[in-house]
VOMI-92690 format. One record per residue (C-alpha): chain; x, y, z; residue in three letters. Coordinates in nm, 3 decimals, always signed. Example, Ala and Ser with C-alpha at 12.3 -4.5 7.8 and 13.67 -1.06 7.14 Angstrom:
BEGIN
r chain: A&u: +1.230&v: -0.450&w: +0.780&resn: ALA
r chain: A&u: +1.367&v: -0.106&w: +0.714&resn: SER
This chain:
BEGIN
r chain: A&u: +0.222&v: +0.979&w: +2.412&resn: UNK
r chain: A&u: +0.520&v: +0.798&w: +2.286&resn: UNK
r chain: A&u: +0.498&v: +0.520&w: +2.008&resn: UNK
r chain: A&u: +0.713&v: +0.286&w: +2.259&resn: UNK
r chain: A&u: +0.419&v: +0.337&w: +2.513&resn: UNK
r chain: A&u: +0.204&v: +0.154&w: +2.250&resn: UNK
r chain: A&u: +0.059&v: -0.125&w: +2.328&resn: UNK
r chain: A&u: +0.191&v: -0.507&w: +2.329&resn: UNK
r chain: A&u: +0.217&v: -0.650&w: +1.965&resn: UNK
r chain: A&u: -0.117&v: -0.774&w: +1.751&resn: UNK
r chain: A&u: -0.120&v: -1.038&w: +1.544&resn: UNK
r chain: A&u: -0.338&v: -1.033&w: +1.241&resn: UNK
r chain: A&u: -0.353&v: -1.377&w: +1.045&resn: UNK
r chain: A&u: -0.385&v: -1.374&w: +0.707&resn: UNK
r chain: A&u: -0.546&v: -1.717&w: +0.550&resn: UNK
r chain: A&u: -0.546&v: -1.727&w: +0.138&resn: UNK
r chain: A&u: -0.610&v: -2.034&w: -0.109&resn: UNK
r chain: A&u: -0.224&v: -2.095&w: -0.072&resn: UNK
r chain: A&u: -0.040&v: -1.954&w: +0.215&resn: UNK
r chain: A&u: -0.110&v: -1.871&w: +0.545&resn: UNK
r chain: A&u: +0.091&v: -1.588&w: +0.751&resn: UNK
r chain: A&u: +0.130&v: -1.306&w: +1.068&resn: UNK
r chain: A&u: +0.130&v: -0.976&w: +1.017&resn: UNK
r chain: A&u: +0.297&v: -0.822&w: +1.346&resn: UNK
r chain: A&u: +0.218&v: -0.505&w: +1.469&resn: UNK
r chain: A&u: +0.320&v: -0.325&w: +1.779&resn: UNK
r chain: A&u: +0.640&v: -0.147&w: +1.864&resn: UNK
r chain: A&u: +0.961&v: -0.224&w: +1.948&resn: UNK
r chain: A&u: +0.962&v: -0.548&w: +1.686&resn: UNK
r chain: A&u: +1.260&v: -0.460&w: +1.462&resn: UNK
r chain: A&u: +1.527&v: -0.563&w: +1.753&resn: UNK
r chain: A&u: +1.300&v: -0.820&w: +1.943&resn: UNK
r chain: A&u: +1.441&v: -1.181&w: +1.819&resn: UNK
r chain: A&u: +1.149&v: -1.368&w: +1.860&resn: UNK
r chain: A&u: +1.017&v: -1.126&w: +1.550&resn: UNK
r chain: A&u: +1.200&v: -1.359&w: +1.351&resn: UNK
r chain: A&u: +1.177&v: -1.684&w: +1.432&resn: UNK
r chain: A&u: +1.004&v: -1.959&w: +1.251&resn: UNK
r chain: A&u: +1.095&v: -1.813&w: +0.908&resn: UNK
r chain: A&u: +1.265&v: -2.029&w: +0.645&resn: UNK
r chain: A&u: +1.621&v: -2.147&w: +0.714&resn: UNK
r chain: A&u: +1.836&v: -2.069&w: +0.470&resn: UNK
r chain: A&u: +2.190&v: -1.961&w: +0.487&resn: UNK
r chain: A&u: +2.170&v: -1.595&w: +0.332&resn: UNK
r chain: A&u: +1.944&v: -1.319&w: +0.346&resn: UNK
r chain: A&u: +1.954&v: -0.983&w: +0.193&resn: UNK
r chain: A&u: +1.795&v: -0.706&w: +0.304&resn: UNK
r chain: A&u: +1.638&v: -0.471&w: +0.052&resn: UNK
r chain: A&u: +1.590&v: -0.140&w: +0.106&resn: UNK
r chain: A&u: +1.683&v: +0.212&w: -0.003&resn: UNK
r chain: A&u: +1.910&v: +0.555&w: +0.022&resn: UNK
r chain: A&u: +1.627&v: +0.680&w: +0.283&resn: UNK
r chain: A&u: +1.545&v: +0.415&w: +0.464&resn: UNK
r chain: A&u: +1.878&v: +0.176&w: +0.517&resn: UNK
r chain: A&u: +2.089&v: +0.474&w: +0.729&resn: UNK
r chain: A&u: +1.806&v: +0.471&w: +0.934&resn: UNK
r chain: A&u: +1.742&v: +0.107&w: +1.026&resn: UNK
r chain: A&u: +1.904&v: -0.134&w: +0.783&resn: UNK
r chain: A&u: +2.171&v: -0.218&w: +1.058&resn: UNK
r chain: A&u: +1.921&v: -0.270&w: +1.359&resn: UNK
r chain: A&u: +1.748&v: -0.551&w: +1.128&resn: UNK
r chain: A&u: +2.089&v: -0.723&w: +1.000&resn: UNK
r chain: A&u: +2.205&v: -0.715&w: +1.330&resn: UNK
r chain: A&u: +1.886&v: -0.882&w: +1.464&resn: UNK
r chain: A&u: +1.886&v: -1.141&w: +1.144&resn: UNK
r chain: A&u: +2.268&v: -1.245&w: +1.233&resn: UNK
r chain: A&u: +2.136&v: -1.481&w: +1.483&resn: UNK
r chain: A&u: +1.905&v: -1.677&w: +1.205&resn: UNK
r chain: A&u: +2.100&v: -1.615&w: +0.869&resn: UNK
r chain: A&u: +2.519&v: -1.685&w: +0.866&resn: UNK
r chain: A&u: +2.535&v: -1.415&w: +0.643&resn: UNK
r chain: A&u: +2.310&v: -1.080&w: +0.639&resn: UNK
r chain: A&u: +2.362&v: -0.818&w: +0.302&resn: UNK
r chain: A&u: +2.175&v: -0.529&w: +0.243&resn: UNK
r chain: A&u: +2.112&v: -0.353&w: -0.089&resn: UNK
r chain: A&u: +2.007&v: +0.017&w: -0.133&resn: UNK
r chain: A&u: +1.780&v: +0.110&w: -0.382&resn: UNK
r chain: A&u: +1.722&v: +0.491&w: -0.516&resn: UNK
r chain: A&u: +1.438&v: +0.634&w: -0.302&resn: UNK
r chain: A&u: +1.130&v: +0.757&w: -0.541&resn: UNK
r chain: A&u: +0.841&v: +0.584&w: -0.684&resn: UNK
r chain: A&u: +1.023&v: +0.659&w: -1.059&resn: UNK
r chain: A&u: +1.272&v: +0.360&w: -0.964&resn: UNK
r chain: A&u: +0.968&v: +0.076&w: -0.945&resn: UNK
r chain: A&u: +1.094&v: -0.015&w: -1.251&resn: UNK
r chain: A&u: +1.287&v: -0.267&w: -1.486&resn: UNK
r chain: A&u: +1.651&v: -0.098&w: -1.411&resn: UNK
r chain: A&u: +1.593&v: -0.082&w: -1.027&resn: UNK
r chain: A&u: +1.456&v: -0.471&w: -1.044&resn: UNK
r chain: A&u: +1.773&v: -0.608&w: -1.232&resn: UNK
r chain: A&u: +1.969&v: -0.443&w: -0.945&resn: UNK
r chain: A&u: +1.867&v: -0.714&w: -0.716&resn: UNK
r chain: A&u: +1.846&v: -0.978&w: -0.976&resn: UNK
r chain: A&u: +2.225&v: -0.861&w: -1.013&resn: UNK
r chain: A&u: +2.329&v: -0.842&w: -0.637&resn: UNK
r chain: A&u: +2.138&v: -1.235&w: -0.551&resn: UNK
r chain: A&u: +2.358&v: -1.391&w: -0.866&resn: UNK
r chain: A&u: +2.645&v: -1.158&w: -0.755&resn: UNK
r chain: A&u: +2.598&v: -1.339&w: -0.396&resn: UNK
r chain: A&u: +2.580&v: -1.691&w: -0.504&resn: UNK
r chain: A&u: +2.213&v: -1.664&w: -0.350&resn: UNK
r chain: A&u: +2.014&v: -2.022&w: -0.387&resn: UNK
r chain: A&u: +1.654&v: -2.066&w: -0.401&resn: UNK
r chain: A&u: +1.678&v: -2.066&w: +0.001&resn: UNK
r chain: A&u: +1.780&v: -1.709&w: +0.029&resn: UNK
r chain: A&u: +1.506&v: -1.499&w: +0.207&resn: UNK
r chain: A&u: +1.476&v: -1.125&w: +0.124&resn: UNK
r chain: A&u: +1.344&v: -0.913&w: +0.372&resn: UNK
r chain: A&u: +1.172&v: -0.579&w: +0.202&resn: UNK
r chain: A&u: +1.309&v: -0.299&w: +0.429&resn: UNK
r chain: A&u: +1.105&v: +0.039&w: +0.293&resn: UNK
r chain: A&u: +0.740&v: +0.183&w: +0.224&resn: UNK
r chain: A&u: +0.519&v: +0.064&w: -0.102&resn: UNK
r chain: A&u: +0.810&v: +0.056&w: -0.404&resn: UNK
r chain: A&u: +1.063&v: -0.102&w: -0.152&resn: UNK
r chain: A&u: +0.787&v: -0.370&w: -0.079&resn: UNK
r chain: A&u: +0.632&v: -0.410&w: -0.438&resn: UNK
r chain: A&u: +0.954&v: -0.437&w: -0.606&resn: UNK
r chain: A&u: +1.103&v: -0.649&w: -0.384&resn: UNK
r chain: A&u: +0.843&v: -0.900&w: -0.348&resn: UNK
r chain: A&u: +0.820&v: -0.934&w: -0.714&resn: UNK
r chain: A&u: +1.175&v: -1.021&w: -0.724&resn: UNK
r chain: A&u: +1.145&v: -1.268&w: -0.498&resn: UNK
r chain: A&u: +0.852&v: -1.415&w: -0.754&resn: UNK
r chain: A&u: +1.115&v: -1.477&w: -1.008&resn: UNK
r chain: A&u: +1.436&v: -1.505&w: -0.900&resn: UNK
r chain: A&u: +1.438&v: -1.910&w: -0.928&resn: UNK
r chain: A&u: +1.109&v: -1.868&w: -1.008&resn: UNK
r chain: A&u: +1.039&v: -1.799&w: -0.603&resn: UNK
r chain: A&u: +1.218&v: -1.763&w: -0.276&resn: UNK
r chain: A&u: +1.032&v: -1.655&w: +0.005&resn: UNK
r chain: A&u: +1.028&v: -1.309&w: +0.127&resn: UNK
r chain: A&u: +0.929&v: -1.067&w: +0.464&resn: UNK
r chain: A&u: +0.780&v: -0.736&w: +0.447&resn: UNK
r chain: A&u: +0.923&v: -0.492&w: +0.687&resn: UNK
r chain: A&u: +0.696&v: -0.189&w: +0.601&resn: UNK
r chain: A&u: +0.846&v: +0.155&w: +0.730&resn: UNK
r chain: A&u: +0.553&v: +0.384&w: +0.604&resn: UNK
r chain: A&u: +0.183&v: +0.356&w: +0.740&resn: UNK
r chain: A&u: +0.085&v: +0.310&w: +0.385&resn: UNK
r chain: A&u: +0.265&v: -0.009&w: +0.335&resn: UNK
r chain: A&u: +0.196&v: -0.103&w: +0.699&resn: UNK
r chain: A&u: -0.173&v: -0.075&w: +0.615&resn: UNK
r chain: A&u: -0.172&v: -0.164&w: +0.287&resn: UNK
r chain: A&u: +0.073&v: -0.264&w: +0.026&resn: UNK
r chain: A&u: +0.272&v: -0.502&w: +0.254&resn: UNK
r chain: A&u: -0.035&v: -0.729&w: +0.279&resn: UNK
r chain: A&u: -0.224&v: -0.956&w: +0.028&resn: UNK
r chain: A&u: +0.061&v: -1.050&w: -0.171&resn: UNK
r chain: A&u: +0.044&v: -0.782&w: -0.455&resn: UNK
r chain: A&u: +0.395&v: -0.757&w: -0.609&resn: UNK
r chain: A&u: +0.478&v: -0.514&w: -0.911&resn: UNK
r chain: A&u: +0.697&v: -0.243&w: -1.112&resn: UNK
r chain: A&u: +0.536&v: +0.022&w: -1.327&resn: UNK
r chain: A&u: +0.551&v: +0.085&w: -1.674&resn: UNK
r chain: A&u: +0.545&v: +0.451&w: -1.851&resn: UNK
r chain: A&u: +0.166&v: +0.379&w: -1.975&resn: UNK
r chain: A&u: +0.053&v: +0.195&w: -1.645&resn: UNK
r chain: A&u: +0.105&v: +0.166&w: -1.220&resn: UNK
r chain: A&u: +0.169&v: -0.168&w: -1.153&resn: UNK
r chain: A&u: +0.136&v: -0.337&w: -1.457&resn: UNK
r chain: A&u: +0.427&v: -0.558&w: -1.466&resn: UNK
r chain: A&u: +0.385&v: -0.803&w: -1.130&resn: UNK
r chain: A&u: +0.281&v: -1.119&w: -0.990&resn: UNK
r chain: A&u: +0.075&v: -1.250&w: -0.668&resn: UNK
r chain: A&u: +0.343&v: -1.398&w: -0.423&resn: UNK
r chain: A&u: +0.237&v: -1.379&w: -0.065&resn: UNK
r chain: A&u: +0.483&v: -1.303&w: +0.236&resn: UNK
r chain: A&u: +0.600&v: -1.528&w: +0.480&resn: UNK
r chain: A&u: +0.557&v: -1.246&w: +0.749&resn: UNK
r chain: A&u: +0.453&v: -0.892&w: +0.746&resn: UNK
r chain: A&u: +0.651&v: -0.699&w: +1.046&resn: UNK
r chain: A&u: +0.487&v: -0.362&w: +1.109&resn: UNK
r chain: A&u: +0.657&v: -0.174&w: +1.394&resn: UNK
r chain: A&u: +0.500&v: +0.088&w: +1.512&resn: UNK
r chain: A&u: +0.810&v: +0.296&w: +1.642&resn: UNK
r chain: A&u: +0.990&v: +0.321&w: +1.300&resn: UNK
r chain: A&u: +0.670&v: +0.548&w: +1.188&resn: UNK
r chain: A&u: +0.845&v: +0.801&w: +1.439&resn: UNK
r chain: A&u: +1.050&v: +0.909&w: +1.183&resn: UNK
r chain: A&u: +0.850&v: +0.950&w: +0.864&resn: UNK
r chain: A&u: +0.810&v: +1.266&w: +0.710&resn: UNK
r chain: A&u: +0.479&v: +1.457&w: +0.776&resn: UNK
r chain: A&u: +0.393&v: +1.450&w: +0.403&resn: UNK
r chain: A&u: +0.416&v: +0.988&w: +0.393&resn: UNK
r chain: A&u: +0.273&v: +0.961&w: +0.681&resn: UNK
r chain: A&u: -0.085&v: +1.245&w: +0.552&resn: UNK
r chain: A&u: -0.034&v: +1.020&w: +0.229&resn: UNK
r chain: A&u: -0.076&v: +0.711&w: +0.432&resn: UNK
r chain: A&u: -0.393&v: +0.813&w: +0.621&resn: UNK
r chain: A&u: -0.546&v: +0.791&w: +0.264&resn: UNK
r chain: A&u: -0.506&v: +0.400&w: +0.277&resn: UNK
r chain: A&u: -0.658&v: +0.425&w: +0.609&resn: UNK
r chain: A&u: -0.923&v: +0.616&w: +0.551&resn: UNK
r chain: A&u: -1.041&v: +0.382&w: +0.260&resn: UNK
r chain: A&u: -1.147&v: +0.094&w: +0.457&resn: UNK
r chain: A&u: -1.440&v: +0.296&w: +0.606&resn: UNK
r chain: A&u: -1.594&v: +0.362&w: +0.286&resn: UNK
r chain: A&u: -1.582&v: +0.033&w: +0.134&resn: UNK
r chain: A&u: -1.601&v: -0.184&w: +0.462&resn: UNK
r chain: A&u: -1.672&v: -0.072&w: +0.743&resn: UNK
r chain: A&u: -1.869&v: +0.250&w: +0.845&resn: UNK
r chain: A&u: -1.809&v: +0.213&w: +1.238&resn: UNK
r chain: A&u: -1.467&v: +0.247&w: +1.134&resn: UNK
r chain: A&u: -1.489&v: +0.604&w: +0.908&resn: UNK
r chain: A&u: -1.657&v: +0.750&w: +1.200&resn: UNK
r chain: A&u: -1.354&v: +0.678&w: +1.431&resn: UNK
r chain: A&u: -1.102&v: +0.805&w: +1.167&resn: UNK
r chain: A&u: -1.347&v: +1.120&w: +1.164&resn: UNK
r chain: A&u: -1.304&v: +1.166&w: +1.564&resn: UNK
r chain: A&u: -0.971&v: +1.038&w: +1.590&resn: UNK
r chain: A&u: -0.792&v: +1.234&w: +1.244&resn: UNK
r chain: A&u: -0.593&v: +1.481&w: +1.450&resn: UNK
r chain: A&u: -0.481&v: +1.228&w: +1.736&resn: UNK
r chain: A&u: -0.361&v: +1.048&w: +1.416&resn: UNK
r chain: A&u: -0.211&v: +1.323&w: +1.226&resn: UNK
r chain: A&u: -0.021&v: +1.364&w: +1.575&resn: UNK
r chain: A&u: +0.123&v: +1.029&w: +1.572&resn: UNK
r chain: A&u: -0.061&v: +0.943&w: +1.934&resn: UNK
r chain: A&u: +0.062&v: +0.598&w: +1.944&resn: UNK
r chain: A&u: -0.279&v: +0.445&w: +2.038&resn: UNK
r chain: A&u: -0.451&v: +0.599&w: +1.762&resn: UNK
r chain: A&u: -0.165&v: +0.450&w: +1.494&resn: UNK
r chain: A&u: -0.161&v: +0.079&w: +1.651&resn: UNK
r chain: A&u: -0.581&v: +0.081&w: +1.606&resn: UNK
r chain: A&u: -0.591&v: +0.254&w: +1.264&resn: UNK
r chain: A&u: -0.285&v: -0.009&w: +1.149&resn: UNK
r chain: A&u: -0.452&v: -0.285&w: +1.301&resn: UNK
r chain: A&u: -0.800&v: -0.242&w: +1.207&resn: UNK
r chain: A&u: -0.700&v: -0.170&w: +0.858&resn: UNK
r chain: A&u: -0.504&v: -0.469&w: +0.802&resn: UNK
r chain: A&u: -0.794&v: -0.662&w: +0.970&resn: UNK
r chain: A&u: -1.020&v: -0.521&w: +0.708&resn: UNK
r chain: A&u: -0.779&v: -0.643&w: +0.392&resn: UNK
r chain: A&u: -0.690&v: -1.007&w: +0.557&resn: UNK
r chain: A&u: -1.061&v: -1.063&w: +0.544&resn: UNK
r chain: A&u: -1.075&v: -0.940&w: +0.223&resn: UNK
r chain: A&u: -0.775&v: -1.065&w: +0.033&resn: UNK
r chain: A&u: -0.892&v: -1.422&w: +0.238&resn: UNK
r chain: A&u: -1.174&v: -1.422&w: +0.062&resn: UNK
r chain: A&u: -1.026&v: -1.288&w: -0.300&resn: UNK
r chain: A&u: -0.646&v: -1.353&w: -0.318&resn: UNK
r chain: A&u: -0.620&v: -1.259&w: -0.689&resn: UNK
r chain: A&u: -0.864&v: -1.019&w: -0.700&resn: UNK
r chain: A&u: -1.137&v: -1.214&w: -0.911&resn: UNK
r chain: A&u: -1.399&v: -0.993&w: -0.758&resn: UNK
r chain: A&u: -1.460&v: -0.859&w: -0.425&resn: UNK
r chain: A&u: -1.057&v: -0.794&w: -0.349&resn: UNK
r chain: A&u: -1.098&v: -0.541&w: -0.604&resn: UNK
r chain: A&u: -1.298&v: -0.310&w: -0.347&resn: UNK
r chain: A&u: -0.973&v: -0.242&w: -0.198&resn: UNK
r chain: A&u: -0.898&v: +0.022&w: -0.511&resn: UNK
r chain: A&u: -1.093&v: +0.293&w: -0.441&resn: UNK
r chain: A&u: -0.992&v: +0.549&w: -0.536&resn: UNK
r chain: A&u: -0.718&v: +0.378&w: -0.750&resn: UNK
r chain: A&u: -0.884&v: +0.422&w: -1.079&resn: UNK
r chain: A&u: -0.860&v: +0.794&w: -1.073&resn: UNK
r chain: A&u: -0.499&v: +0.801&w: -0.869&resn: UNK
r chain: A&u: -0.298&v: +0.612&w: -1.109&resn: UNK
r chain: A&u: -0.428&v: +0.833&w: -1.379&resn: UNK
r chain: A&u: -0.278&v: +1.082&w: -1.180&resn: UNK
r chain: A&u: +0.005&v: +0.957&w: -1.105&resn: UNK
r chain: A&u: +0.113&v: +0.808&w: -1.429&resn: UNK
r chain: A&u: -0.058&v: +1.183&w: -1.589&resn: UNK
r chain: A&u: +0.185&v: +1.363&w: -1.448&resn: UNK
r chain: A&u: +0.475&v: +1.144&w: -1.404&resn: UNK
r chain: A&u: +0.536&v: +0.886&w: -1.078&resn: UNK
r chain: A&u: +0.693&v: +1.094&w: -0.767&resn: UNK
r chain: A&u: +0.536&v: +1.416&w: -0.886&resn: UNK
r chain: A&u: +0.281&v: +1.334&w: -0.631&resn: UNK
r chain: A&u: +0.268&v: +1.093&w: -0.369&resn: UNK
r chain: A&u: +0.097&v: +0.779&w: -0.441&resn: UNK
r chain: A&u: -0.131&v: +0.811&w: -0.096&resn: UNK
r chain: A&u: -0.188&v: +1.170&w: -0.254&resn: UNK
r chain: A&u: -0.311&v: +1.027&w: -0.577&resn: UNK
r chain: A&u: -0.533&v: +0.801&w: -0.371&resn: UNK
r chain: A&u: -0.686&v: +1.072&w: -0.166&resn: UNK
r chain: A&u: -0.762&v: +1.277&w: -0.447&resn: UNK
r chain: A&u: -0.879&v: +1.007&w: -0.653&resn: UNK
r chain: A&u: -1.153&v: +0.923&w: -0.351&resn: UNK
r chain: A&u: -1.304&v: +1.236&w: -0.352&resn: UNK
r chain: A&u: -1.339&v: +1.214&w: -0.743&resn: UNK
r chain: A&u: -1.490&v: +0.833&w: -0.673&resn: UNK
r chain: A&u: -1.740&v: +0.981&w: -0.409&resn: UNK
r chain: A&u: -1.789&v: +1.253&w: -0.620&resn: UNK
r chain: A&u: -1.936&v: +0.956&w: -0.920&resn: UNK
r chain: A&u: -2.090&v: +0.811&w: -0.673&resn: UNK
r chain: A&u: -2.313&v: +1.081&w: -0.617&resn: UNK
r chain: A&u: -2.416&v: +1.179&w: -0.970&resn: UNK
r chain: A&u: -2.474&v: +0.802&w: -1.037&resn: UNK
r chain: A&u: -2.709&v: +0.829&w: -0.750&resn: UNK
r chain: A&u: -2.557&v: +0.555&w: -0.533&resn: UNK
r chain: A&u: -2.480&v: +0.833&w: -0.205&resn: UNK
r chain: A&u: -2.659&v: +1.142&w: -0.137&resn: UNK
r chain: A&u: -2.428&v: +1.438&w: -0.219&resn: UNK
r chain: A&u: -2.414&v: +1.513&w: +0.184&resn: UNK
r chain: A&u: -2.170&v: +1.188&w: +0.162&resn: UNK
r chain: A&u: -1.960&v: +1.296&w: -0.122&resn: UNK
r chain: A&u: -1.942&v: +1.618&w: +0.059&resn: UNK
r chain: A&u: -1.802&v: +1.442&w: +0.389&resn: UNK
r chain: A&u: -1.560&v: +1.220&w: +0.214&resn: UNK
r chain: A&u: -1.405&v: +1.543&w: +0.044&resn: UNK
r chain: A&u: -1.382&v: +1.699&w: +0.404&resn: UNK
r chain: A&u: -1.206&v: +1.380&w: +0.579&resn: UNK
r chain: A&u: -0.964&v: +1.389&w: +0.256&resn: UNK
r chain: A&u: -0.890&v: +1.718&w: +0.341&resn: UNK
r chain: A&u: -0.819&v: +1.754&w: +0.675&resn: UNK
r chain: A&u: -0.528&v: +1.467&w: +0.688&resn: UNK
r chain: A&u: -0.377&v: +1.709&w: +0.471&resn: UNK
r chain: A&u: -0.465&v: +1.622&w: +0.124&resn: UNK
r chain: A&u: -0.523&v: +1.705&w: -0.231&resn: UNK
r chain: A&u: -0.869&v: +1.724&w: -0.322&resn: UNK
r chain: A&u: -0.839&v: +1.860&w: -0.644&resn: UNK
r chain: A&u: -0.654&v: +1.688&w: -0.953&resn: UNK
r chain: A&u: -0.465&v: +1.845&w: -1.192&resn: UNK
r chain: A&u: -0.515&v: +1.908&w: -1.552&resn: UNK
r chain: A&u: -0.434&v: +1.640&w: -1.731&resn: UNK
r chain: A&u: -0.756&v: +1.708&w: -1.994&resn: UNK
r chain: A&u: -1.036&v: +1.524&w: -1.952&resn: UNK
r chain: A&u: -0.975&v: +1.295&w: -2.246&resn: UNK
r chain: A&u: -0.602&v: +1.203&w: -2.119&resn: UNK
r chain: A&u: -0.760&v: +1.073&w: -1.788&resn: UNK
r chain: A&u: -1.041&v: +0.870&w: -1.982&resn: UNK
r chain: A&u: -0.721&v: +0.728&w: -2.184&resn: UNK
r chain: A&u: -0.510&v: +0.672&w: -1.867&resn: UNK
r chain: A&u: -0.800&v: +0.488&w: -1.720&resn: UNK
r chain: A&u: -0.875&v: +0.237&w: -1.979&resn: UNK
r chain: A&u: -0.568&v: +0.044&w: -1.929&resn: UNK
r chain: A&u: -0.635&v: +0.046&w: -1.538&resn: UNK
r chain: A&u: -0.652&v: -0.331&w: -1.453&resn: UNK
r chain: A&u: -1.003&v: -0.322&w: -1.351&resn: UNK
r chain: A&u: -1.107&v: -0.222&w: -1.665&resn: UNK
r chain: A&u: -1.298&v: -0.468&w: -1.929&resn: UNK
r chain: A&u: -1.327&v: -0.462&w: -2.305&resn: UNK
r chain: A&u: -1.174&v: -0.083&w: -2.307&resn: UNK
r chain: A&u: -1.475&v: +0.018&w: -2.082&resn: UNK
r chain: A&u: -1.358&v: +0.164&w: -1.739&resn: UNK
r chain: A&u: -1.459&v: +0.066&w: -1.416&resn: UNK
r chain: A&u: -1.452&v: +0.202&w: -1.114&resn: UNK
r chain: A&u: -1.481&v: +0.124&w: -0.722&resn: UNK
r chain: A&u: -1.788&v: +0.306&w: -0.651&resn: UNK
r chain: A&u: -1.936&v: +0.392&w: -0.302&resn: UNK
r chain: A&u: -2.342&v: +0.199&w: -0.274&resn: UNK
r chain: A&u: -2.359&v: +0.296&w: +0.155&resn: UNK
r chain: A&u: -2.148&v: +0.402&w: +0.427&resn: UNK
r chain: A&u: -1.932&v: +0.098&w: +0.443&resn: UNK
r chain: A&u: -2.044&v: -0.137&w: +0.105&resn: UNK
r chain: A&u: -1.869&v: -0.025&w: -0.220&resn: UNK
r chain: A&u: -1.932&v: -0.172&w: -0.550&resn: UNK
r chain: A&u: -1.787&v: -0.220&w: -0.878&resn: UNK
r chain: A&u: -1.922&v: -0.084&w: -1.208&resn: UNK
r chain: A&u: -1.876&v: +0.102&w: -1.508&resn: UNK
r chain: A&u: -2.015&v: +0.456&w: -1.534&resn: UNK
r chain: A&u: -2.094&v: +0.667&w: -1.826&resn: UNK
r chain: A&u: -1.820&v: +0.851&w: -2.023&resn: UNK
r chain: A&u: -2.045&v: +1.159&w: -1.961&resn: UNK
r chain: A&u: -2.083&v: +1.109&w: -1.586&resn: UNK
r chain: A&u: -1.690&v: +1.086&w: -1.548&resn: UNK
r chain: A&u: -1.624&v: +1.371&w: -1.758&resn: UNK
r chain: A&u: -1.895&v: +1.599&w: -1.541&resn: UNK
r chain: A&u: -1.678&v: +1.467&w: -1.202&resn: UNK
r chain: A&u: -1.358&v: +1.555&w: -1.381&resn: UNK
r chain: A&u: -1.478&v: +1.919&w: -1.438&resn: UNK
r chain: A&u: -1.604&v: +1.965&w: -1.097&resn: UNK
r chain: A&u: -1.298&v: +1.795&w: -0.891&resn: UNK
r chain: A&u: -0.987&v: +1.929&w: -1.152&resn: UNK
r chain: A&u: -0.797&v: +2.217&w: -1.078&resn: UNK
């Protein structure tokens, strides 16, 4: 089945203590105008994106913004999770004041995770805040990073340290441009989907279980459910927790252990969906010797992880260079790590867990 055979476009709302927006999803939404309609006025917009993405679809979207915005610029970015940082960032700060841009001037974030984070945080400042859209291009930003407002660059000690909280004005998630992502983004996305059955919703893991290789085949039916489902699942929860004060933190399983990986062994080396996967398995795997799951659970996370394709086993980064890593993860309290931890099929739970306990998942779940 072709993505255009999808069905007609969803709309998830998204309600927080300050804004309320759409997030889209269907196909075909890039060139349809009435995508964009009822966004801010302004007279400019620039389209951020980068080397990857913008051959591929920067012109469709300027050429479907001409009718709201008199003038339409795009910027390209390098491609590579290495660039979310403070060099990249000035290199929009540098094109807006190069433009004349005003505190009217919408940017529209063109790209997967970095393209979205880095761009939404430089709509946060510039002027201290125009508004912005989130045109995700990989499932994992279409099911996660384009929605709840999170907007950051990394530092070399830290993912995501360096960010603010500035929600959207729309999220546009079309299905067909998922067509063309590389096998490898689209296996790292599934570990954002995935995710949302563990901590939220067990009726939901079960599908992914049946449905994984209609997924990993891009059968449109089985993307549009898994995107909208999974963004149903983090409007309820960033409704309920915009700045992650408590429960919004659920939604970073797996996170504790995957930026420790990521920032271990440098950011691109592996994928952040990658990271995340891996880091799941080690977060079941805790789970388990804490005594919150039976094993049998751990055991079927690690199986799900691998059959999208994978890592399930973290390199060696030494035991104690992980615990270090993980102490500035932004979870953690008073030096003392914690972690999203798996209570039932569906209900996760945050808490700190013994130096001893980590260290014995660690040697189990490390290359």
């Amino acid at each position: 089945m072709s993505l255009a055979s999808a069905a007609a476009a969803a709309v998830v709302p998204v309600h927080t203590g300050t804004q309320h927006y759409d997030i889209l999803i269907g196909p075909g939404l890039l060139d349809a105008p009435a995508t964009w309609q009822g966004l801010p006025r302004a007279a400019r917009a620039l389209v951020v994106s980068n080397t990857a993405v913008a051959p591929l679809y920067a012109s469709r979207l300027r050429q479907a913004l001409r009718g709201h915005y008199a003038e339409v610029s795009t910027i390209e970015l390098p491609d590579g999770e290495q660039h979310k940082d403070w060099p990249t960032l000035n290199r929009i700060f540098d094109r807006l004041l190069a433009d004349g841009s005003d505190r009217q001037t919408v940017l529209f974030a063109l790209g997967g995770g970095v393209v979205g984070d880095i761009t939404g945080f430089a709509a946060a400042c510039y002027m201290r805040g125009v508004p912005f859209v989130q045109v995700p291009t990989t499932l994992l930003a279409q099911v996660d990073s384009s929605v709840g407002g999170k907007t950051a660059i990394n530092h070399p000690a830290g993912k995501n340290m360096i960010g603010a909280f500035y929600q959207p004005q729309r999220v546009v998630c079309d299905l067909d441009v998922l067509a063309t992502l590389p096998q490898r983004e689209l296996c790292a996305g599934l570990a954002e989907v995935i995710k949302y059955g563990p901590i939220a919703d067990a009726e939901f893991l079960a599908w992914i279980e049946a449905n994984l290789d209609a997924l990993l085949a891009r059968d449109a039916d089985a993307l549009a459910h898994a995107v909208r489902r999974s963004c149903e699942i983090k409007a309820w929860v960033v409704g309920q927790d915009e700045r992650e004060g408590g429960l919004r933190a659920i939604l970073n399983f797996g996170h504790t252990f995957g930026h420790a990986i990521e920032a271990g062994l440098g950011y691109g080396a592996w994928l952040h969906g990658e990271a995340v996967g891996c880091g799941m398995v080690m977060a079941g795997e805790l789970s388990a010797r804490l005594g919150l799951v039976p094993p049998a659970f751990a055991e079927r996370l690690r199986r799900l992880v691998e059959r999208a394709g994978l890592p399930v086993r973290g390199p060696d980064l030494g035991a104690e260079r992980y615990l270090e890593l993980m102490r500035v993860d932004k979870k953690a309290q008073g030096g003392e790590i914690r972690f999203v931890l798996i209570e039932a099929p569906g209900r996760a739970v945050v808490r700190a867990a013994p130096d001893a306990r980590v260290r014995e998942v660690l040697a189990a779940c490390v290359a």
